[in-house]
MDTraj code that builds the backbone (N, CA, C; nanometers):
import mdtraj as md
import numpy as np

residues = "UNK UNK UNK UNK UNK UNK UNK UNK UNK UNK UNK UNK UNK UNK UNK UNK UNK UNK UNK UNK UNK UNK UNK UNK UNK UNK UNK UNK UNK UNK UNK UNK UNK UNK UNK UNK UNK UNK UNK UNK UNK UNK UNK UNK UNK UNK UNK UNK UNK UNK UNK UNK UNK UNK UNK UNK UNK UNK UNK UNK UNK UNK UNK UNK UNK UNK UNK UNK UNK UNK UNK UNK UNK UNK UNK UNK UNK UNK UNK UNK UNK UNK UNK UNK UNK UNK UNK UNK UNK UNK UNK UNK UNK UNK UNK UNK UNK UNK UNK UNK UNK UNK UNK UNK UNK UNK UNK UNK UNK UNK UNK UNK UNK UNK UNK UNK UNK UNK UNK UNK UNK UNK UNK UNK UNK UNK UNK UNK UNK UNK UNK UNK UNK UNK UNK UNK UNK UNK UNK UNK UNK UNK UNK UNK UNK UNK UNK UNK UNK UNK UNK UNK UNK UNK UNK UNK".split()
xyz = np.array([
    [0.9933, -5.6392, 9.0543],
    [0.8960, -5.6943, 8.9709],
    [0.7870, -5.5976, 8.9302],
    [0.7792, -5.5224, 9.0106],
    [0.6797, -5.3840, 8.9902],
    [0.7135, -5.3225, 8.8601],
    [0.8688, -5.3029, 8.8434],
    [0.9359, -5.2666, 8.7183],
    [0.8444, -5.3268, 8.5825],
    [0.8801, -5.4696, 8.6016],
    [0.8415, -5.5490, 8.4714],
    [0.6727, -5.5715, 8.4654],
    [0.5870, -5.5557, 8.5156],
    [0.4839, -5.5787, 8.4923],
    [0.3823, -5.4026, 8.4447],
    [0.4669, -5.3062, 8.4991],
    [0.4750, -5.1348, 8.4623],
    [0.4761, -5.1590, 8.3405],
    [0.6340, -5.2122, 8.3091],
    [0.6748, -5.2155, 8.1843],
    [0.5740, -5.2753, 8.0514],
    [0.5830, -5.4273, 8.1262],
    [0.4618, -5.4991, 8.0331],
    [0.3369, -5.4298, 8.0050],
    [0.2754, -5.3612, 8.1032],
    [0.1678, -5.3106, 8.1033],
    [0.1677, -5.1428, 7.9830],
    [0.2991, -5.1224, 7.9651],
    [0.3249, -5.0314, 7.9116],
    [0.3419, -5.0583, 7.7642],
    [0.3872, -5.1713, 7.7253],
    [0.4175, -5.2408, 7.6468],
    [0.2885, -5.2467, 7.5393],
    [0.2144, -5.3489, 7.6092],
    [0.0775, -5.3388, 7.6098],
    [-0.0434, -5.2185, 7.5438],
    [-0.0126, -5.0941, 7.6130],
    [-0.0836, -5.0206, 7.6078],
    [-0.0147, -4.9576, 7.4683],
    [0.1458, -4.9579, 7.4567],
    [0.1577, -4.8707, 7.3580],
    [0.1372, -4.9705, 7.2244],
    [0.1392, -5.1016, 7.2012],
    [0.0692, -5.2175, 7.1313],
    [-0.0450, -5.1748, 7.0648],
    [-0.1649, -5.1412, 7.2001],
    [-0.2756, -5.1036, 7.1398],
    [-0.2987, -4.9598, 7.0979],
    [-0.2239, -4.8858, 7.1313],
    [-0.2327, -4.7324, 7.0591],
    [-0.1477, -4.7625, 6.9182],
    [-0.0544, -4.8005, 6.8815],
    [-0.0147, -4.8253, 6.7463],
    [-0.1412, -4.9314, 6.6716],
    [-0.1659, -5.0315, 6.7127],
    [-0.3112, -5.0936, 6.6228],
    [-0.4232, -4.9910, 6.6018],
    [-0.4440, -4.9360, 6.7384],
    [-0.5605, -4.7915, 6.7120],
    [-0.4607, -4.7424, 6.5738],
    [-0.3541, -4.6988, 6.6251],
    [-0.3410, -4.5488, 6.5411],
    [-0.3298, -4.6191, 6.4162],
    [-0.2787, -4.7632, 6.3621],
    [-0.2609, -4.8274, 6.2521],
    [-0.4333, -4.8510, 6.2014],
    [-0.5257, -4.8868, 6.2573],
    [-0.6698, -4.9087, 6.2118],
    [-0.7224, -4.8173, 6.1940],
    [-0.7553, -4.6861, 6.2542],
    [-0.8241, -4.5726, 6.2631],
    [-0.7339, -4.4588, 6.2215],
    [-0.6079, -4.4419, 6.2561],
    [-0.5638, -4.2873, 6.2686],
    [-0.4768, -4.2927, 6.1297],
    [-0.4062, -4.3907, 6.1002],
    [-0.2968, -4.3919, 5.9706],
    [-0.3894, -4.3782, 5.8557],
    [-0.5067, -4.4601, 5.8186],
    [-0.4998, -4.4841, 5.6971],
    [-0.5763, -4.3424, 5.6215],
    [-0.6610, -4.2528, 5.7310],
    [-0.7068, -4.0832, 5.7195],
    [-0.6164, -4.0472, 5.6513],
    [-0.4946, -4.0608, 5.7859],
    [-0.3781, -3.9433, 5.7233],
    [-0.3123, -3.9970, 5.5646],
    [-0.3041, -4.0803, 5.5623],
    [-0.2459, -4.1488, 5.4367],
    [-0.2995, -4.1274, 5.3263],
    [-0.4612, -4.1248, 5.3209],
    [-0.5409, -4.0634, 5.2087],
    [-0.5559, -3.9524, 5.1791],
    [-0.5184, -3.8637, 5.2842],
    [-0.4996, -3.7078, 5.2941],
    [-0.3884, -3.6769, 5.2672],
    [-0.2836, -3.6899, 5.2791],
    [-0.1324, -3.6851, 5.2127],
    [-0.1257, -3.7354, 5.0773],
    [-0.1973, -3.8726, 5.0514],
    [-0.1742, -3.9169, 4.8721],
    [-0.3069, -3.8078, 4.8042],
    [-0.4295, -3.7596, 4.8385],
    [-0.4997, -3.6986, 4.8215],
    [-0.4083, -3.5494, 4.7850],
    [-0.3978, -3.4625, 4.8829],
    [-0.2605, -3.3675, 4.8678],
    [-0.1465, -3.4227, 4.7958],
    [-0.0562, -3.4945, 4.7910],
    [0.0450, -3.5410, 4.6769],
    [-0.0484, -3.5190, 4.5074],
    [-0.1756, -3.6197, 4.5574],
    [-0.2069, -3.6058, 4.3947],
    [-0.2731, -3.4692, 4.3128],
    [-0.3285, -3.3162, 4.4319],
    [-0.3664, -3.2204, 4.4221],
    [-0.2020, -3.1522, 4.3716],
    [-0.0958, -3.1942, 4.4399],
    [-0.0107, -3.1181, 4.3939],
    [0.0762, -3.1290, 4.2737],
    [0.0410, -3.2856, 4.2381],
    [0.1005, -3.3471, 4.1183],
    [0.0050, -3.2954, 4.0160],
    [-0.0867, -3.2431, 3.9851],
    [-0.1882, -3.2018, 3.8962],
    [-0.1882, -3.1095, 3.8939],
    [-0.1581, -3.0064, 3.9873],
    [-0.1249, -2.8642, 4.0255],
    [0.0028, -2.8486, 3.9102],
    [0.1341, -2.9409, 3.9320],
    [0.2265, -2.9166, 3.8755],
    [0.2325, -2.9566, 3.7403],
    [0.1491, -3.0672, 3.6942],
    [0.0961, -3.0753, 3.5364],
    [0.0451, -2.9627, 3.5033],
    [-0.0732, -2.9494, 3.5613],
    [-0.1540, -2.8199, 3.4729],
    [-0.0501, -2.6944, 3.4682],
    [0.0312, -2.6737, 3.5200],
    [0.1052, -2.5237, 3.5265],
    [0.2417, -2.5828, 3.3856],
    [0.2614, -2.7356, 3.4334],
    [0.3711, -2.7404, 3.2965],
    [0.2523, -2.7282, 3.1529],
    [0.1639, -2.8072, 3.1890],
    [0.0268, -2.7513, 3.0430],
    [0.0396, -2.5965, 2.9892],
    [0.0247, -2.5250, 3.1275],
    [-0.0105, -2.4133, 3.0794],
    [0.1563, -2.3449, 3.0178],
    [0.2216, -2.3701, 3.0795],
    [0.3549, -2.3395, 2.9777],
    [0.3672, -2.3605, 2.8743],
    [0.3821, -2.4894, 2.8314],
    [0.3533, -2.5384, 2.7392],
    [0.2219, -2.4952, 2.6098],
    [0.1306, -2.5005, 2.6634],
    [0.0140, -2.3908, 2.5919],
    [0.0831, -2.1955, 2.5673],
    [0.0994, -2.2004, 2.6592],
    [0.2063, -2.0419, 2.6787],
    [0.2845, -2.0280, 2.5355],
    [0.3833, -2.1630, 2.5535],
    [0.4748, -2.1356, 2.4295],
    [0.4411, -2.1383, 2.2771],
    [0.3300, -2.2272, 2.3061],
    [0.2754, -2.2702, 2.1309],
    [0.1654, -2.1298, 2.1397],
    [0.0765, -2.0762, 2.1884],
    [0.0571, -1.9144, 2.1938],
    [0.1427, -1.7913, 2.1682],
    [0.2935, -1.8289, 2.2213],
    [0.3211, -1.7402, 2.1980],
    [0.4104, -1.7291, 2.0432],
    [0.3652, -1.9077, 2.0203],
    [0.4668, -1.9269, 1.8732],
    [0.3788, -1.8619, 1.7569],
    [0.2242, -1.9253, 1.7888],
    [0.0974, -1.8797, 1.7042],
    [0.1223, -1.7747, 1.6950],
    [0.0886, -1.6378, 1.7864],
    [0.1247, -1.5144, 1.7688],
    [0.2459, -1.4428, 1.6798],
    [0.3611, -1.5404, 1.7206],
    [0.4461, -1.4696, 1.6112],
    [0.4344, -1.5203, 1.5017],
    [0.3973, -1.6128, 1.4651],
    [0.3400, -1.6202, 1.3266],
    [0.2383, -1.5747, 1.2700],
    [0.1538, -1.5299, 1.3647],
    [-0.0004, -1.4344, 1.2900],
    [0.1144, -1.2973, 1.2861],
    [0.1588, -1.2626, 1.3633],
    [0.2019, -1.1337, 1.3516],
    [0.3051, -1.1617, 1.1989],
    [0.4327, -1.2300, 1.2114],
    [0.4476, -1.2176, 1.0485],
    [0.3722, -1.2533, 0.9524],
    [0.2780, -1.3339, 0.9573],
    [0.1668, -1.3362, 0.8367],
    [0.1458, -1.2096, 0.8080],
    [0.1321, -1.1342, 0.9030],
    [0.0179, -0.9833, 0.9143],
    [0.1136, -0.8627, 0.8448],
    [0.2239, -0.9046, 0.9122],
    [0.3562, -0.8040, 0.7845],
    [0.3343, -0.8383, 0.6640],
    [0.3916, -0.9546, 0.6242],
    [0.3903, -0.9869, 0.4873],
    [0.3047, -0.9490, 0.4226],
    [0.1472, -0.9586, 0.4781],
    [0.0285, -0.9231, 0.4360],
    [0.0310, -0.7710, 0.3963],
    [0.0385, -0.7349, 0.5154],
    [0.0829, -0.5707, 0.5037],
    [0.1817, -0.5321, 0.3773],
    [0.3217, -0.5763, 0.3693],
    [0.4239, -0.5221, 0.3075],
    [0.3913, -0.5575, 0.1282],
    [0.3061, -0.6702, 0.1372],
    [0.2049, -0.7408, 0.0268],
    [0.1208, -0.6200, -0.0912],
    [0.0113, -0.5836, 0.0238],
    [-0.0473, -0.4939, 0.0216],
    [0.0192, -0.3654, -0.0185],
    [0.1051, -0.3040, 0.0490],
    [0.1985, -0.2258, 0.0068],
    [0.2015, -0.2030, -0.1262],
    [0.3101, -0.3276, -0.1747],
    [0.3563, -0.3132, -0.2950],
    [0.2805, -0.3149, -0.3703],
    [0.1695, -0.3868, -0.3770],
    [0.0567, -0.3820, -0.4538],
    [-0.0020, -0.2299, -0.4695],
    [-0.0394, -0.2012, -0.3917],
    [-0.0741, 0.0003, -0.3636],
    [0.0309, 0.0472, -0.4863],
    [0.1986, 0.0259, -0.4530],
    [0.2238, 0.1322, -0.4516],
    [0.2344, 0.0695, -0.6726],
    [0.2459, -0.0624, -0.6876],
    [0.2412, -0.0592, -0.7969],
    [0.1255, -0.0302, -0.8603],
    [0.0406, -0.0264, -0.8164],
    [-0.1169, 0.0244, -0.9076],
    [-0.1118, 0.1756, -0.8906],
    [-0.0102, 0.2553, -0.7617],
    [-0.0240, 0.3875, -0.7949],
    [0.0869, 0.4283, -0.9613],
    [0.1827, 0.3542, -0.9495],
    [0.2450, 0.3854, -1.0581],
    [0.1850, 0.3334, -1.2006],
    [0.0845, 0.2316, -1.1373],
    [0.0470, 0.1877, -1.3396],
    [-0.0845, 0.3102, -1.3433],
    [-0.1078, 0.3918, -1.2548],
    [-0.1972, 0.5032, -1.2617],
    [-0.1223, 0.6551, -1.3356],
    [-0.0209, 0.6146, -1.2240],
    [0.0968, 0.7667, -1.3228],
    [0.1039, 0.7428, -1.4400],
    [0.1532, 0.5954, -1.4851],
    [0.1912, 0.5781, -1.5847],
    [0.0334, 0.5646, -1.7144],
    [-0.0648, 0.5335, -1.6837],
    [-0.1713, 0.5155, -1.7361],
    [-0.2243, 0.7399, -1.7942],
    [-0.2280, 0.7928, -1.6531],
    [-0.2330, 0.9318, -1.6916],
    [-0.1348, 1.0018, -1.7460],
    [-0.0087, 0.9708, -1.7209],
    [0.1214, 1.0294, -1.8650],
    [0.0594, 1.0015, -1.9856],
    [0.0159, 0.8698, -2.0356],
    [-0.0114, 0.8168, -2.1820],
    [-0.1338, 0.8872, -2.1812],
    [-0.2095, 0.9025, -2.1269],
    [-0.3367, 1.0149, -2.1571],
    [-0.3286, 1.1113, -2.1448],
    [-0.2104, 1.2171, -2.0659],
    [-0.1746, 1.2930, -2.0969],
    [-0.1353, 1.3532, -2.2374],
    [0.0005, 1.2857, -2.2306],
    [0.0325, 1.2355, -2.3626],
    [-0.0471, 1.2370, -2.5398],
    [-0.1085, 1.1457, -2.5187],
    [-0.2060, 1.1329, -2.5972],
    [-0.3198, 1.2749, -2.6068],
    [-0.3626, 1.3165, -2.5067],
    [-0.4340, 1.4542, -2.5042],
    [-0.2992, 1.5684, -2.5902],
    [-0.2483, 1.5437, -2.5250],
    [-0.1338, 1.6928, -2.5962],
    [-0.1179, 1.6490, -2.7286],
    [-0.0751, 1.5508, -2.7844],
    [-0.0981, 1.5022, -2.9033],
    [-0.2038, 1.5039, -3.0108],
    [-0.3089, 1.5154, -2.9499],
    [-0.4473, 1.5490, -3.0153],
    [-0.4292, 1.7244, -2.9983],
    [-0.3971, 1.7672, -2.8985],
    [-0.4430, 1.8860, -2.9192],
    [-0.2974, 2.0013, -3.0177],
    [-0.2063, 1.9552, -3.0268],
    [-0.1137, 1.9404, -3.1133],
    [-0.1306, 1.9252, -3.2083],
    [-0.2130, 1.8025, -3.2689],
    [-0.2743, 1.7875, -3.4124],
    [-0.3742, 1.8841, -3.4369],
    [-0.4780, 1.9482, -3.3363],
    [-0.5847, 2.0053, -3.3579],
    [-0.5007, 2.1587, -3.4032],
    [-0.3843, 2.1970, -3.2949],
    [-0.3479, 2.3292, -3.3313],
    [-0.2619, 2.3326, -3.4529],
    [-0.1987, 2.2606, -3.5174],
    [-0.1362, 2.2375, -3.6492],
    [-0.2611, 2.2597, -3.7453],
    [-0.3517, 2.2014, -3.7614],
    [-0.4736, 2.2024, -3.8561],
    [-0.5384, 2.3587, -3.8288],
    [-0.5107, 2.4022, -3.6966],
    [-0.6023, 2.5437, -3.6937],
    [-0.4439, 2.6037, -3.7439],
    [-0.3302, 2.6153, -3.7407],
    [-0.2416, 2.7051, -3.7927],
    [-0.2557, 2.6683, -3.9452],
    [-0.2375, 2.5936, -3.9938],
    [-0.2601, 2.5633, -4.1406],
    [-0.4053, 2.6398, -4.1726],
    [-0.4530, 2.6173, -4.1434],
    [-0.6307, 2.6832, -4.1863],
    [-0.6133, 2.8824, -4.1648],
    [-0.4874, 2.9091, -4.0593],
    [-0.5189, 3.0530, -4.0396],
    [-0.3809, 3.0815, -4.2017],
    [-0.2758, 3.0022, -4.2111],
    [-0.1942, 3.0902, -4.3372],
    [-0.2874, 3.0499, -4.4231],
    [-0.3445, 2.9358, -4.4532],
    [-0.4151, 2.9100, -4.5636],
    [-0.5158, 3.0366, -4.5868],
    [-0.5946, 3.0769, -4.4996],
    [-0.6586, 3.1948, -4.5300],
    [-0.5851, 3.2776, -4.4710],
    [-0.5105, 3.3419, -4.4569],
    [-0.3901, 3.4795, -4.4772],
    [-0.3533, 3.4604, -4.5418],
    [-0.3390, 3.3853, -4.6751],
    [-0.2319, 3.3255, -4.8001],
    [-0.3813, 3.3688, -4.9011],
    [-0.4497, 3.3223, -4.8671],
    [-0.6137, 3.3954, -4.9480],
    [-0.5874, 3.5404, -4.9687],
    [-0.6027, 3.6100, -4.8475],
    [-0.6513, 3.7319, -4.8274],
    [-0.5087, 3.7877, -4.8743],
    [-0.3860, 3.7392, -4.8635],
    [-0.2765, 3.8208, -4.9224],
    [-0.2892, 3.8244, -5.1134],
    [-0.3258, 3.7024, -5.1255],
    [-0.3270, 3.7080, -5.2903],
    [-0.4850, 3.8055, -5.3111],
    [-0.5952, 3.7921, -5.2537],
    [-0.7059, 3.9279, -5.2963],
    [-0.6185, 3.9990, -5.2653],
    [-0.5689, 4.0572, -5.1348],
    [-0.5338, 4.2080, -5.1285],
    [-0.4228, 4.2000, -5.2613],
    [-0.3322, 4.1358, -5.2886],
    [-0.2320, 4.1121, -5.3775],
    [-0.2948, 4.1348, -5.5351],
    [-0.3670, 4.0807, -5.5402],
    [-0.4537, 4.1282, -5.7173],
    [-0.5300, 4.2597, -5.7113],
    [-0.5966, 4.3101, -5.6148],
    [-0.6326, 4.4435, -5.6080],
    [-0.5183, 4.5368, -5.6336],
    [-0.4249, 4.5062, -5.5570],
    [-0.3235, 4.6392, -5.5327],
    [-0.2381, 4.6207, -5.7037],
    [-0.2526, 4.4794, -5.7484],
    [-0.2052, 4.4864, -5.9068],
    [-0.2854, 4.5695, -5.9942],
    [-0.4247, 4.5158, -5.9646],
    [-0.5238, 4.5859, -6.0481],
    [-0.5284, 4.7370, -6.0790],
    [-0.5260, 4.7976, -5.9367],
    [-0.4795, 4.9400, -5.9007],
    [-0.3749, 4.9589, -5.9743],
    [-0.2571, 4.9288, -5.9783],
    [-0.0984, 4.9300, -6.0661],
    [-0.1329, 4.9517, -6.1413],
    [-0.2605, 4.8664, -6.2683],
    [-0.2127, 4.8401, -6.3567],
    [-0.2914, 4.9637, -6.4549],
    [-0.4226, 4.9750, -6.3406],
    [-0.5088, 5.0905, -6.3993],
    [-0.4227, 5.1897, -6.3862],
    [-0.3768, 5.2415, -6.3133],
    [-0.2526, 5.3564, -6.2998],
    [-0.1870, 5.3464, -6.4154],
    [-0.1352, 5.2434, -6.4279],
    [-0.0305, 5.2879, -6.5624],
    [-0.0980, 5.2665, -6.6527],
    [-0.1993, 5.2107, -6.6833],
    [-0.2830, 5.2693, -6.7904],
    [-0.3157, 5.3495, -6.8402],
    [-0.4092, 5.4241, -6.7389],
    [-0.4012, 5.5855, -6.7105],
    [-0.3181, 5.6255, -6.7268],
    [-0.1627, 5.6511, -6.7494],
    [-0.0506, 5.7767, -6.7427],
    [-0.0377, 5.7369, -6.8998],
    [0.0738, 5.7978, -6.9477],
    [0.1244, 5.7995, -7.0707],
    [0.2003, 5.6603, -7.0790],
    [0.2673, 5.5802, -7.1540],
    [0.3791, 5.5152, -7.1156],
    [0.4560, 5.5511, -7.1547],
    [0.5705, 5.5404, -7.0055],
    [0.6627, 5.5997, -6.9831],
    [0.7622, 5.5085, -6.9026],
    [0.8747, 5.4773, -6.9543],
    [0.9658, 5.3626, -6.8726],
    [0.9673, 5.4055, -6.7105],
    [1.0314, 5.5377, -6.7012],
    [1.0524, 5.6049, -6.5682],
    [0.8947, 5.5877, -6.4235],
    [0.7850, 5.5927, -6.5495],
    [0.7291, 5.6106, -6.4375],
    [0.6725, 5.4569, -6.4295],
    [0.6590, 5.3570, -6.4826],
    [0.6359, 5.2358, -6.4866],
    [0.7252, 5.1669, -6.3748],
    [0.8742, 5.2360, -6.3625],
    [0.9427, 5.1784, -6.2879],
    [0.9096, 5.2497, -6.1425],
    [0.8639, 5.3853, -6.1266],
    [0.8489, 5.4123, -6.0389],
    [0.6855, 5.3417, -5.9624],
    [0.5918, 5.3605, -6.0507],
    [0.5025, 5.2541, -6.0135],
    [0.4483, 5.1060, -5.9244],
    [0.5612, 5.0516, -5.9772],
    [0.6213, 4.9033, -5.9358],
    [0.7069, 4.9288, -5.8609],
    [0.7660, 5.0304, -5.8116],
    [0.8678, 5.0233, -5.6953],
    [0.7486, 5.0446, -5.6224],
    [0.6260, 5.1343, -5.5995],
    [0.5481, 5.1919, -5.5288],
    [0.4165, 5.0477, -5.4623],
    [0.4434, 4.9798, -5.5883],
    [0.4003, 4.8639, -5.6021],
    [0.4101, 4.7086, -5.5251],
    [0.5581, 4.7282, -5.5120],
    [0.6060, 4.6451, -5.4128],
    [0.6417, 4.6612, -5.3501],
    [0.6670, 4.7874, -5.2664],
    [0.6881, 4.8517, -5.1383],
    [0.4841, 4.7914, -5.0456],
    [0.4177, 4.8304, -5.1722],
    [0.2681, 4.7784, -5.0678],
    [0.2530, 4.6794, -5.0484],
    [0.2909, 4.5786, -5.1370],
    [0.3127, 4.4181, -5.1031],
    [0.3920, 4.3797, -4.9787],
])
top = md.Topology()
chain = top.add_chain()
for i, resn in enumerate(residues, 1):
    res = top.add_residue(resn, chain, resSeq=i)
    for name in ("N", "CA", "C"):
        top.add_atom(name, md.element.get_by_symbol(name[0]), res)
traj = md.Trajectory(xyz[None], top)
């Protein structure tokens, strides 16, 4: 009987250590474990957030970065066509300059035979004049009239 009343008494005691540990000791730990569960469930949101933020960052980026080509390659073409409507703008003024100065040297060559075409017809009536006083002066004479005028247009 010593057995069963040990027992009971054991019974008993472990009765009131489970009500203790159920009133006082469980419901700590229980708020401290769902407390921790819910630190780690928020832990594991914010890190899927931040992935998630990660990916749309890293989508933004590649789209600023091809904006920033296009922009670039944009730019480019733009450059390189305003360098050519520049070539092409200084050819035609080129152009146009040689053309003027083309016209200017045509008008100065015309102006230099025009007066060498002067000065050949003075020198040209002098050297007649001379001829003609010469054969004035001599006798007339076919022979020397012809020799005259050969002498005549050899100076011409």
């Amino acid at each position: 009987m010593n057995i069963n009343a040990t027992l009971l008494g054991q019974a008993i005691t472990f009765a009131i250590l489970i009500w203790f540990t159920m009133k006082f000791v469980w419901p700590p730990l229980m708020a401290a474990m769902a407390e921790r569960a819910k630190t780690i469930a928020d832990g594991l949101a914010a890190a899927e957030r931040g992935k998630h933020d990660l990916e749309l960052a890293e989508k933004r980026a590649a789209e600023i970065l091809r904006q920033g080509k296009e922009k670039a390659s944009e730019i480019i073409a733009a450059s390189e066509k305003r360098a050519s409507e520049i070539v092409e703008e200084a050819k035609a003024q080129a152009r146009a300059e040689g053309d003027r100065i083309l016209v200017a040297a045509k008008a100065d060559i015309d102006q230099e035979v025009f007066r060498a075409k002067e000065h050949l017809r003075t020198q040209v009536s002098a050297v007649a004049l001379a001829g003609a006083g010469k054969i004035l002066g001599r006798e007339i004479d076919a022979k020397a009239h012809n020799d005259l005028l050969d002498k005549l247009v050899a100076e011409i």
